[in-house]
MARLO-655177 format. One line per field, with one value per residue: residue in one letter; x, y, z of N, C-alpha, C, CB in turn. Coordinates in Angstrom, 2 decimals. Atoms other than C-alpha are relative to their C-alpha. Glycine has a CB too. Example, Ala and Ser with C-alpha at 12.3 -4.5 7.8 and 13.67 -1.06 7.14 Angstrom:
aa <- (A_S)
n.xx <- (0.89_-0.82)
n.yy <- (-1.19_-1.19)
n.zz <- (0.00_-0.06)
ca.xx <- (12.30_13.67)
ca.yy <- (-4.50_-1.06)
ca.zz <- (7.80_7.14)
c.xx <- (0.90_-0.77)
c.yy <- (1.20_1.09)
c.zz <- (0.00_0.73)
cb.xx <- (-0.99_0.41)
cb.yy <- (0.03_0.46)
cb.zz <- (1.25_-1.42)
// end
This chain:
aa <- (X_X_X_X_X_X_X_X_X_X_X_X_X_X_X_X_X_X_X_X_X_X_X_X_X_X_X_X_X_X_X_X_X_X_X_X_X_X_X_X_X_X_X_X_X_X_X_X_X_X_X_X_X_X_X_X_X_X_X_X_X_X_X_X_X_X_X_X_X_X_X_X_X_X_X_X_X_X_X_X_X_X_X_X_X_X_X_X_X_X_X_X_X_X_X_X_X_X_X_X_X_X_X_X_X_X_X_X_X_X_X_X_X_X_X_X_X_X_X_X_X_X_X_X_X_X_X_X_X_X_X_X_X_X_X_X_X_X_X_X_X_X_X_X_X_X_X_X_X_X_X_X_X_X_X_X_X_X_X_X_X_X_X_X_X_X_X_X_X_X_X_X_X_X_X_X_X_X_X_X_X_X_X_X)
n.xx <- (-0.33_1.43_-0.64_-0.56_-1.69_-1.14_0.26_-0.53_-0.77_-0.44_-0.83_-1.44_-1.13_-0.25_0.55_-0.77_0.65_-0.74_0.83_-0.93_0.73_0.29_0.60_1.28_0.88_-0.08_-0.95_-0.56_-0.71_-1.01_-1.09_-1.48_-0.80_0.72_0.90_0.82_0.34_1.19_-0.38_1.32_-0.11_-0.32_1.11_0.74_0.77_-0.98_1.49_2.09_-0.08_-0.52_-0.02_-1.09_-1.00_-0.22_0.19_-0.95_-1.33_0.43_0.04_-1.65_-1.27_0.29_-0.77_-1.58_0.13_-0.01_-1.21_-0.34_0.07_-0.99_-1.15_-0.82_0.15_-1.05_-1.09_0.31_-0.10_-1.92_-0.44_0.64_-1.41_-1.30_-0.85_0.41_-0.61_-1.28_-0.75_-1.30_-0.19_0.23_0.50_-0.28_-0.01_1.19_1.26_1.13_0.13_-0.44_0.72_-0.47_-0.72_0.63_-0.37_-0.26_0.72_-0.67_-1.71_-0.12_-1.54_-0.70_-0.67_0.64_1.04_1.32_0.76_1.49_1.12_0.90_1.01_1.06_0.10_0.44_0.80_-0.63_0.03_-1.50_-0.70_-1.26_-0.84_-0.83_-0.89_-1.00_-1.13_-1.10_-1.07_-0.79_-0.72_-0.89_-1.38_-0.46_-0.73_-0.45_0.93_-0.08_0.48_-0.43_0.05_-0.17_1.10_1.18_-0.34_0.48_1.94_0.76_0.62_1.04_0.52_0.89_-0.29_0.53_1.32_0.03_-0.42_0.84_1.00_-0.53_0.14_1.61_0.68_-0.68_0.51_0.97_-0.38_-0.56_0.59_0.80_-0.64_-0.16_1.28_0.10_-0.55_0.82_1.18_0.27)
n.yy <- (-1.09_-0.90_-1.33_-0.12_0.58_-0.80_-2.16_-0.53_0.40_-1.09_-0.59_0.32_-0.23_0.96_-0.42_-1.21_-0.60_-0.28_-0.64_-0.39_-0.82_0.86_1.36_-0.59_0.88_1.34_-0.38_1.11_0.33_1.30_0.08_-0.84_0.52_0.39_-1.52_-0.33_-1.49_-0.48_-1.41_-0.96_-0.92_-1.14_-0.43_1.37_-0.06_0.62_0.53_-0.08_1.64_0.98_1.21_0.75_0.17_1.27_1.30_-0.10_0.16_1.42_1.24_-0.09_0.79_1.74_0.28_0.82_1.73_1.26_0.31_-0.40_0.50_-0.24_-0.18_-0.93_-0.70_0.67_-1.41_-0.99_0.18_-0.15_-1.58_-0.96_0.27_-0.17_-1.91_-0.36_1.04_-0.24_-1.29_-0.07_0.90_1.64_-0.21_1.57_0.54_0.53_0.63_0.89_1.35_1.02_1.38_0.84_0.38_0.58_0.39_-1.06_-1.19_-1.27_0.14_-0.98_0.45_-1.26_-0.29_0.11_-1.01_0.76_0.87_0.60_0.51_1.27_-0.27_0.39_-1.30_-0.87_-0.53_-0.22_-1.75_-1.26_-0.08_1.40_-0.35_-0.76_0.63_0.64_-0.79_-0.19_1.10_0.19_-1.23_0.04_0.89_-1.00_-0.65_0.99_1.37_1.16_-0.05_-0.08_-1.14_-1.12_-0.21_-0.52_-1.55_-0.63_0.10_-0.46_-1.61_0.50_-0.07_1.09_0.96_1.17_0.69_0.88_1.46_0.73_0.12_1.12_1.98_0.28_0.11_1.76_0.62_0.58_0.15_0.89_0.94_0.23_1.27_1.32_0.21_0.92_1.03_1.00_0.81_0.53)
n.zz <- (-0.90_-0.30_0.12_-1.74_-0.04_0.77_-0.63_-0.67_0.71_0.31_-1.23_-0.89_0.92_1.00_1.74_0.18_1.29_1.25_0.60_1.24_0.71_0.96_-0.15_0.12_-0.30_-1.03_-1.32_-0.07_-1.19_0.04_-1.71_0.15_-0.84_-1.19_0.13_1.18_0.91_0.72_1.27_0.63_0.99_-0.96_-1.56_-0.51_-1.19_-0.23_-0.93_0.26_0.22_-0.20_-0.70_1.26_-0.24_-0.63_0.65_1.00_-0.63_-0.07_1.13_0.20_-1.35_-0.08_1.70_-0.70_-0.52_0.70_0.47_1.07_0.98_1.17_-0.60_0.03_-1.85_-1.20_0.17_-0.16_-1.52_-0.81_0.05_-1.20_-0.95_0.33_-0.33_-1.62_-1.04_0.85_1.10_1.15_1.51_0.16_1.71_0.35_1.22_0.28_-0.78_0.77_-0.72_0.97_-0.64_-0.49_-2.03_-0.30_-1.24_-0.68_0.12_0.48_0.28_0.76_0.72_-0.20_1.06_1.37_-0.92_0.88_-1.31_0.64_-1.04_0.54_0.48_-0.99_-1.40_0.27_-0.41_-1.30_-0.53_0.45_-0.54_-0.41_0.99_-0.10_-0.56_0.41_0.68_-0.70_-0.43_1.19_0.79_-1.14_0.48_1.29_-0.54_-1.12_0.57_-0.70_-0.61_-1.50_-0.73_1.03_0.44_-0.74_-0.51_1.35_0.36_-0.94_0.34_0.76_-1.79_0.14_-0.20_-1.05_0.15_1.32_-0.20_-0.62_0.94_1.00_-0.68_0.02_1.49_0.07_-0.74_0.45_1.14_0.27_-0.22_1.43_0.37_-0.37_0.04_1.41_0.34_-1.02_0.84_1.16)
ca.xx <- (-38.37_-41.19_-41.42_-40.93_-37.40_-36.52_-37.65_-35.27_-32.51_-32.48_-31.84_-28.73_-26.99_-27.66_-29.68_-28.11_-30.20_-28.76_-31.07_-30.78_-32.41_-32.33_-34.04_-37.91_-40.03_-38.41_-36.09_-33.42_-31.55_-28.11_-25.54_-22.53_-20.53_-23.16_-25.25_-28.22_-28.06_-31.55_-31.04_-34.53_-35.55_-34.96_-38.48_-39.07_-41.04_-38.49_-40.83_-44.38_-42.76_-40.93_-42.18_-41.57_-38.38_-38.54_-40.23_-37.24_-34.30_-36.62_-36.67_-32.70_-31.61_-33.90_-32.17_-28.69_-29.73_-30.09_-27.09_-25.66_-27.03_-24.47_-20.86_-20.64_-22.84_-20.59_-17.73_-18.95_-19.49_-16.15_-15.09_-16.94_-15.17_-12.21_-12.22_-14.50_-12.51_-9.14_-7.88_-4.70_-6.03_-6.55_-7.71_-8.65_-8.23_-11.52_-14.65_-17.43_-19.45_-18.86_-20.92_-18.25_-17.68_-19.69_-17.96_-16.43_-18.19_-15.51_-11.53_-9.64_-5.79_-3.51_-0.79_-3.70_-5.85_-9.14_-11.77_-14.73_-17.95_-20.06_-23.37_-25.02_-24.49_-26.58_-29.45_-27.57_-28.10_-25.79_-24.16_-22.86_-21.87_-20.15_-18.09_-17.10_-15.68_-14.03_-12.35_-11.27_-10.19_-7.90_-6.57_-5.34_-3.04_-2.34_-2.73_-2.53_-5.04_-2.88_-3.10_-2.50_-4.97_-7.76_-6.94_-8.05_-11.27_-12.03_-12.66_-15.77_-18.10_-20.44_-17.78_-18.60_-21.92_-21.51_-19.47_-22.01_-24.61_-22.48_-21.99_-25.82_-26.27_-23.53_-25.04_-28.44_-26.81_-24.98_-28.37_-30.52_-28.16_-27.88_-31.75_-31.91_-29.66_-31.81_-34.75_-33.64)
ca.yy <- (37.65_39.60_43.35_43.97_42.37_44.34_47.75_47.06_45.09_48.36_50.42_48.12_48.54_44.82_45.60_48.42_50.17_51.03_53.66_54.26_56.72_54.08_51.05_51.82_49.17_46.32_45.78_43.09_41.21_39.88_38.79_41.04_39.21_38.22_41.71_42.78_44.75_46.06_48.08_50.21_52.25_56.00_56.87_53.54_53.50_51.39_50.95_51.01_47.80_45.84_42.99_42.70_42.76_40.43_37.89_38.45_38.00_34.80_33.22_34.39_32.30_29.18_29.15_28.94_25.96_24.07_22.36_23.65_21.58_21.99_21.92_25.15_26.35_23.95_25.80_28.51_27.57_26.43_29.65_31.58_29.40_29.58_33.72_33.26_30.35_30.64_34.27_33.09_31.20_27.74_28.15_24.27_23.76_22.34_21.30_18.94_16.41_12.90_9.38_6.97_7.67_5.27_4.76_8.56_11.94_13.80_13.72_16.12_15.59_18.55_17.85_18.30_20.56_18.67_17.97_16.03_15.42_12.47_13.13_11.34_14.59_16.66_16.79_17.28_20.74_23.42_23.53_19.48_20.75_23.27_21.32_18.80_21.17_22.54_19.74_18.80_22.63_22.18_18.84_21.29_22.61_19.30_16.04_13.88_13.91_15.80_18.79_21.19_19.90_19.85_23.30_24.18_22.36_23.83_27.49_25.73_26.80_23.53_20.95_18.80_18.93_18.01_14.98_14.02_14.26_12.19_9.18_9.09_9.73_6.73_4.67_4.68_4.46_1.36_-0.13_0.44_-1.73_-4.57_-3.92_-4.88_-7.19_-9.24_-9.27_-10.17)
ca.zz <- (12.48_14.35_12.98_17.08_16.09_13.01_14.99_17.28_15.13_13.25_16.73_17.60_14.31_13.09_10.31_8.24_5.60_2.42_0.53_-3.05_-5.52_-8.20_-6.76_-7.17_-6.16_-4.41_-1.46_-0.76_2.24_2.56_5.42_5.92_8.58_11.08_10.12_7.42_4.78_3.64_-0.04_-0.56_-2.58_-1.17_0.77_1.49_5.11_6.73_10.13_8.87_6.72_9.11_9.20_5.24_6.12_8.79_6.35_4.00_6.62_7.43_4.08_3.75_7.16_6.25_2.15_4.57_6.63_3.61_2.00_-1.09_-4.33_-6.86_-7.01_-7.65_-4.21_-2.42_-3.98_-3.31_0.77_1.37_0.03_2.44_5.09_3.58_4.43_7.89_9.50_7.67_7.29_6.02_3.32_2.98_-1.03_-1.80_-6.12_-6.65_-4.49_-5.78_-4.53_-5.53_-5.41_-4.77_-1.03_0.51_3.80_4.32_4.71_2.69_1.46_0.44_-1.27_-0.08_-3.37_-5.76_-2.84_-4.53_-1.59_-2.91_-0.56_-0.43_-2.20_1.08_3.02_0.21_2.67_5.99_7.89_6.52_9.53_9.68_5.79_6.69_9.68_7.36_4.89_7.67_8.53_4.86_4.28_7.53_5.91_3.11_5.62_8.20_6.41_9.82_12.40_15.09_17.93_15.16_13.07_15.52_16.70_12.84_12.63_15.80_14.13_13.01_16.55_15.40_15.32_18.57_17.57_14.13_15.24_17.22_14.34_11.74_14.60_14.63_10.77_10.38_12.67_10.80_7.70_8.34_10.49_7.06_5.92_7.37_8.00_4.04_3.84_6.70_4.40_1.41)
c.xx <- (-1.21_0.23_0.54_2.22_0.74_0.42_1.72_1.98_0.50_0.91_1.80_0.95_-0.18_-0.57_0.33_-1.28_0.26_-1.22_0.51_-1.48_-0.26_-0.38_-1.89_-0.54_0.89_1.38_0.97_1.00_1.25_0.93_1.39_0.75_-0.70_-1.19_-1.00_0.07_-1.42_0.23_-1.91_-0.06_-0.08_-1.29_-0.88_-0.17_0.86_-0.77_-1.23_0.43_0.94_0.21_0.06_1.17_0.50_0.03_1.39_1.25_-0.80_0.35_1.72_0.86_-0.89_1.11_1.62_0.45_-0.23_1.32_-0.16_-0.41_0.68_1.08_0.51_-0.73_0.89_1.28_0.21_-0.04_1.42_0.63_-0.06_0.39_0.76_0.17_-0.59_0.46_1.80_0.82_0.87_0.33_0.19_-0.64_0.21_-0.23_-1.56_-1.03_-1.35_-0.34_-0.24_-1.23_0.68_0.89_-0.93_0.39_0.67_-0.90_0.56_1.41_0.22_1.87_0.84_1.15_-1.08_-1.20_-1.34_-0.69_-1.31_-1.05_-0.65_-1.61_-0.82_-0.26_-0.94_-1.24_-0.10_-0.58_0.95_1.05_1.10_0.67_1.64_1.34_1.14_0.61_0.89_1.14_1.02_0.96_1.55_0.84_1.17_1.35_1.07_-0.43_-0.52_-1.35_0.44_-0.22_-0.40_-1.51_-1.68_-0.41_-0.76_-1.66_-0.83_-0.64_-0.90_-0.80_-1.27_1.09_-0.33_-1.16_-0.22_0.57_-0.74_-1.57_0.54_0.21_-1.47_-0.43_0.91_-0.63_-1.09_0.18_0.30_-1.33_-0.90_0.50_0.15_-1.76_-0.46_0.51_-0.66_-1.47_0.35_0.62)
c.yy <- (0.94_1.51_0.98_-0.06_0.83_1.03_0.27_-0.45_1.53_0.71_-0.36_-0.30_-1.90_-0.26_1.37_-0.07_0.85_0.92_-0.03_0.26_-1.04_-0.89_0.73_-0.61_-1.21_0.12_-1.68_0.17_-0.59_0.02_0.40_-0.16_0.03_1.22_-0.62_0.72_0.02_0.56_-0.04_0.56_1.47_0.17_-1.31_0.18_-1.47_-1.15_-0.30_-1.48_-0.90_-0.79_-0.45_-0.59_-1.05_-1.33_-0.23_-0.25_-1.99_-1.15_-0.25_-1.34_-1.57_-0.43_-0.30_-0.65_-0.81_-0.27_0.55_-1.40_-0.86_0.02_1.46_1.23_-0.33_0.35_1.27_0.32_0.09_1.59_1.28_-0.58_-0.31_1.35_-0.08_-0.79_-0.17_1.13_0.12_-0.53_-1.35_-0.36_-2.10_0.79_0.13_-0.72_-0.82_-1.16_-0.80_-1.19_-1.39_0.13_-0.64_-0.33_1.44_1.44_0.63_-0.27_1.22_-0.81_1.36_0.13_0.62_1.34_0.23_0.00_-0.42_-0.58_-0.54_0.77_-0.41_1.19_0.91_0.36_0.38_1.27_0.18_-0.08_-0.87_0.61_0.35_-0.41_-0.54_0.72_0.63_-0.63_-0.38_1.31_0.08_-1.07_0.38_0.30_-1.15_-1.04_-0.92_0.92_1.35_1.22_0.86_0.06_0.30_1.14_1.05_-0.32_0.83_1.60_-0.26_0.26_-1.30_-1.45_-1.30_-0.15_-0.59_-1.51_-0.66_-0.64_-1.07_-1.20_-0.20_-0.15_-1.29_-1.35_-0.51_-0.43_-1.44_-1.48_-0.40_-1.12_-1.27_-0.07_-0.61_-0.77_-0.85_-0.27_-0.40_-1.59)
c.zz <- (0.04_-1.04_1.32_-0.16_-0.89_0.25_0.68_-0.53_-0.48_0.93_0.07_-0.98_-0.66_-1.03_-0.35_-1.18_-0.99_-1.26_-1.65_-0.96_-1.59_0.22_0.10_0.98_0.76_0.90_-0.34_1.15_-0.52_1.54_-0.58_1.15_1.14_0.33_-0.91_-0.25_-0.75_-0.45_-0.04_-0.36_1.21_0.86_0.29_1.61_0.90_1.69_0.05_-0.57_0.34_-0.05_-1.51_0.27_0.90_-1.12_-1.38_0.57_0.47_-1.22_-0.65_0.89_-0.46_-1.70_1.09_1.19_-0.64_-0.77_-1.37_-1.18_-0.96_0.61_-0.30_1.37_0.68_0.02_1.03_2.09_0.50_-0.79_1.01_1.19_0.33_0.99_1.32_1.10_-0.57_-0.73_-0.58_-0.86_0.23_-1.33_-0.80_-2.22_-0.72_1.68_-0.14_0.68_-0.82_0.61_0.25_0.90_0.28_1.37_0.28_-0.66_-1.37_0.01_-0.53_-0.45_-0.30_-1.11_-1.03_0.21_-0.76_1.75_-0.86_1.52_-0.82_-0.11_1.10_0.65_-0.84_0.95_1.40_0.37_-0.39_0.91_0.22_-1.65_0.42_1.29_-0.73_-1.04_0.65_0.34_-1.45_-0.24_1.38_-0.43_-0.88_0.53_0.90_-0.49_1.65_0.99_1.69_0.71_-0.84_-1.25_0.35_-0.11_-1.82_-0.55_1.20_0.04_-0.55_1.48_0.12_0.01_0.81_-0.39_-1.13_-0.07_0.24_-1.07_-0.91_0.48_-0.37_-1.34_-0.62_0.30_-0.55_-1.20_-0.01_0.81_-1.07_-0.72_-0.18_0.48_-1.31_-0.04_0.80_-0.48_-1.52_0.25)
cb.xx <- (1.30_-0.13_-1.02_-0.93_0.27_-0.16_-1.85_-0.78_-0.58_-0.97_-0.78_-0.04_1.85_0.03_-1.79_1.97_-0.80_0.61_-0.12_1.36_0.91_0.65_0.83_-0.74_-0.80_0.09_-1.19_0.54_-0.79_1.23_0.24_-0.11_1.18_1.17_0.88_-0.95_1.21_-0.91_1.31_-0.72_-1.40_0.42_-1.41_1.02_-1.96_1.43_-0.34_-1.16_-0.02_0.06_-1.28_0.52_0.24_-1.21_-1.82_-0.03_0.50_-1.49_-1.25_0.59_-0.22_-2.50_0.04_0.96_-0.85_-1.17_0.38_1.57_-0.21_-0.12_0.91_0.10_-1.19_0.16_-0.47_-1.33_-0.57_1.57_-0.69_-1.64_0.28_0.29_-0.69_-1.47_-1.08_-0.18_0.32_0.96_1.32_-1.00_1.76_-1.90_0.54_0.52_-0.41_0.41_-0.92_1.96_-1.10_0.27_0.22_-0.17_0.94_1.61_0.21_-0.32_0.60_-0.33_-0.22_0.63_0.76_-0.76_0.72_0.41_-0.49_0.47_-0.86_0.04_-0.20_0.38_1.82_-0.11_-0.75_1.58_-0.07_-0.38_-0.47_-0.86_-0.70_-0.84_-0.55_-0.33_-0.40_-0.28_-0.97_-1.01_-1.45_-0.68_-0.40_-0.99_-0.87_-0.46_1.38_1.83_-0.10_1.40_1.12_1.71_0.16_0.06_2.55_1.08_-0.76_0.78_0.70_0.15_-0.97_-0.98_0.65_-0.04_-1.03_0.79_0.78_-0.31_-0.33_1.20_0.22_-0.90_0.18_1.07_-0.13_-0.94_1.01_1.69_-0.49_0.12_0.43_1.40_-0.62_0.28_1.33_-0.12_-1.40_0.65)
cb.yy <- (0.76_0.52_0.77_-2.19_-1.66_0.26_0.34_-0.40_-1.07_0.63_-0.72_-1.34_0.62_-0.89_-0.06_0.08_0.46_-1.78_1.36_-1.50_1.61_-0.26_-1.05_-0.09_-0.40_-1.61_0.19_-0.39_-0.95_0.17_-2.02_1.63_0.57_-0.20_1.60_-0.04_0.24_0.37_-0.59_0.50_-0.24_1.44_1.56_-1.53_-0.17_1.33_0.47_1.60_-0.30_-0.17_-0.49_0.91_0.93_-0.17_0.07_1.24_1.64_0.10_0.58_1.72_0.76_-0.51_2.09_0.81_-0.42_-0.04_-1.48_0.50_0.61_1.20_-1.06_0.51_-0.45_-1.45_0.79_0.02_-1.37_-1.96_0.46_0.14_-0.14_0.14_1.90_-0.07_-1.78_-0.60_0.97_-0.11_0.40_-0.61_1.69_-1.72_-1.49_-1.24_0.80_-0.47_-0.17_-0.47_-0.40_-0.56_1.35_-0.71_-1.41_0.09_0.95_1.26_-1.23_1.80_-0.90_0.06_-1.24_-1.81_1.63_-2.12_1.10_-1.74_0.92_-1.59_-0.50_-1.11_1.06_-0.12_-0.54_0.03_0.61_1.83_0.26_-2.49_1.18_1.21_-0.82_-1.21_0.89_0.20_-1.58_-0.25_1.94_-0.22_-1.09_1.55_1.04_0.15_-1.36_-0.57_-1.32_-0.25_0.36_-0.42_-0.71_-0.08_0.18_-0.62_-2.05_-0.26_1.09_-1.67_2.04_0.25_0.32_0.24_0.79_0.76_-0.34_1.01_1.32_0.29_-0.40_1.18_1.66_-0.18_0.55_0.63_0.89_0.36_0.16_1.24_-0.06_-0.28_1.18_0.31_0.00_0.67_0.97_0.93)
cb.zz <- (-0.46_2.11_-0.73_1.23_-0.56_-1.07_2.19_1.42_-0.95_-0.27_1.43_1.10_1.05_0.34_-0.27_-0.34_0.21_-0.63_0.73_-0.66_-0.11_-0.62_1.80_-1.24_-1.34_-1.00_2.07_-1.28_0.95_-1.58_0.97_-0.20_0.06_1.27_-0.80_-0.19_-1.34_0.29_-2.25_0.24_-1.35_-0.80_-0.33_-0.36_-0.44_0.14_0.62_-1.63_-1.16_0.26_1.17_-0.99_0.21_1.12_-0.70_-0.65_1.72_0.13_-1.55_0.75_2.59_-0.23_-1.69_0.15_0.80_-0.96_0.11_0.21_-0.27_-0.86_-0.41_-1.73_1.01_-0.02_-1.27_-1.01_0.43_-0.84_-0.95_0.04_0.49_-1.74_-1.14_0.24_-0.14_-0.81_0.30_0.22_-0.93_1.19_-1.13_1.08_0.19_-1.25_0.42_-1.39_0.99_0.15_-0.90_-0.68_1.48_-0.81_0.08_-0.02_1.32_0.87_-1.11_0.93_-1.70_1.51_-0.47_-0.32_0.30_-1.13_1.68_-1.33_0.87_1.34_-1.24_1.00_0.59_-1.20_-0.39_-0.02_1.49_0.08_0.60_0.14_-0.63_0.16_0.57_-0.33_-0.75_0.74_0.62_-1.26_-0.13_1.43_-0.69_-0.32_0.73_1.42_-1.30_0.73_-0.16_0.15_0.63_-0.90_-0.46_1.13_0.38_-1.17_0.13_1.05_-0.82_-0.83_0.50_-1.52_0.08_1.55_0.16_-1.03_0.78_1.28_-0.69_-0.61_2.26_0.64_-1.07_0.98_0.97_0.10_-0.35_0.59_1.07_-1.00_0.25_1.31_0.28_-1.10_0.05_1.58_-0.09_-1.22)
// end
C-alpha cells in the first residue's frame, strides 16, 4: 500500500489509529472486521510515516493469503469463520489437518463435530482454505448436500471460485498420476 493510500485510508476511517503513551518505539497493524488498526506510540508522525505503515498493512494481507501451517492456525481460521460467516455459531470440536485423505479436500463428522483437512491443501491460497472450511463448518449444521446446505457455504463470497480452483487442482492431481504411473 502506497503512502498516497494510507493518507487517504486514514481520511475515510479505514485505518484507525490507536495512540498510546506507553508504546515507545514501534508501531503495529491488525484487521478489525475489514478495517486497520495502527497502535503508535503517542507523537508518532502518522503522515510523514505512511508509507511505513503501508509496508506493514502489506506484509499483514500477504501472511493472510497464505494457508495456515499448523493445526492450531487452522483452528484458529475456522474460528474466525465460524464468527464472520456463522453468527449463530457453528463451533466445530476439533480442526486439524490429516494425511490420509487422498481423494477428498476435507470431512467433517457433525456427532463428534471433528473436521480434518487434507494436508494436500497446505499450500492452496487462503481463500480456497477458507471455502473449504466453510463448507465442512456448514456440514456441522446440514450433513446432506441440499438447498439449505448450499445456502450456508454460500456466506463464503469465494465459493464459485474456489470450486472452480479445486476441479483444476484435482484434475492435475489425478493427471500427475497417471503421468507416473505411465513411466514406471
Amino acid at each position: 500500500m502506497e503512502a498516497r493510500e494510507v493518507i487517504a485510508a486514514l481520511a475515510d476511517g479505514t485505518i484507525t489509529v490507536r495512540r498510546s503513551a506507553r508504546r515507545r518505539k514501534t508501531i503495529s497493524v491488525s484487521r478489525d472486521h475489514g478495517s486497520y488498526v495502527v497502535a503508535v506510540p503517542a507523537r508518532y508522525d502518522v503522515d510523514r510515516h505512511a508509507g511505513d505503515i503501508g509496508s506493514l498493512i502489506a506484509r499483514l494481507e500477504k501472511r493472510a493469503r497464505t494457508a495456515p501451517r499448523g493445526d492450531a492456525e487452522l483452528e484458529r481460521l475456522a474460528a474466525e469463520l465460524n464468527d464472520r460467516c456463522f453468527d449463530d455459531g457453528i463451533a466445530p470440536a476439533s480442526v486439524r489437518w490429516v494425511t490420509n485423505q487422498r481423494h477428498r479436500f476435507a470431512s467433517a463428522t457433525s456427532a463428534t463435530r471433528e473436521i480434518r483437512v487434507s494436508d494436500r491443501l497446505r499450500e492452496v491460497p487462503r481463500w480456497v482454505l477458507e471455502s473449504v472450511l466453510v463448507h465442512e463448518l456448514a456440514h456441522l449444521r446440514v450433513p446432506d448436500h441440499s438447498a439449505a446446505f448450499t445456502a450456508l457455504t454460500r456466506r463464503h463470497p469465494d465459493t464459485d471460485r474456489a470450486e472452480v480452483f479445486l476441479t483444476g487442482f484435482s484434475y492435475g492431481e489425478t493427471a500427475a498420476e497417471a503421468s507416473a504411473r505411465h513411466r514406471d
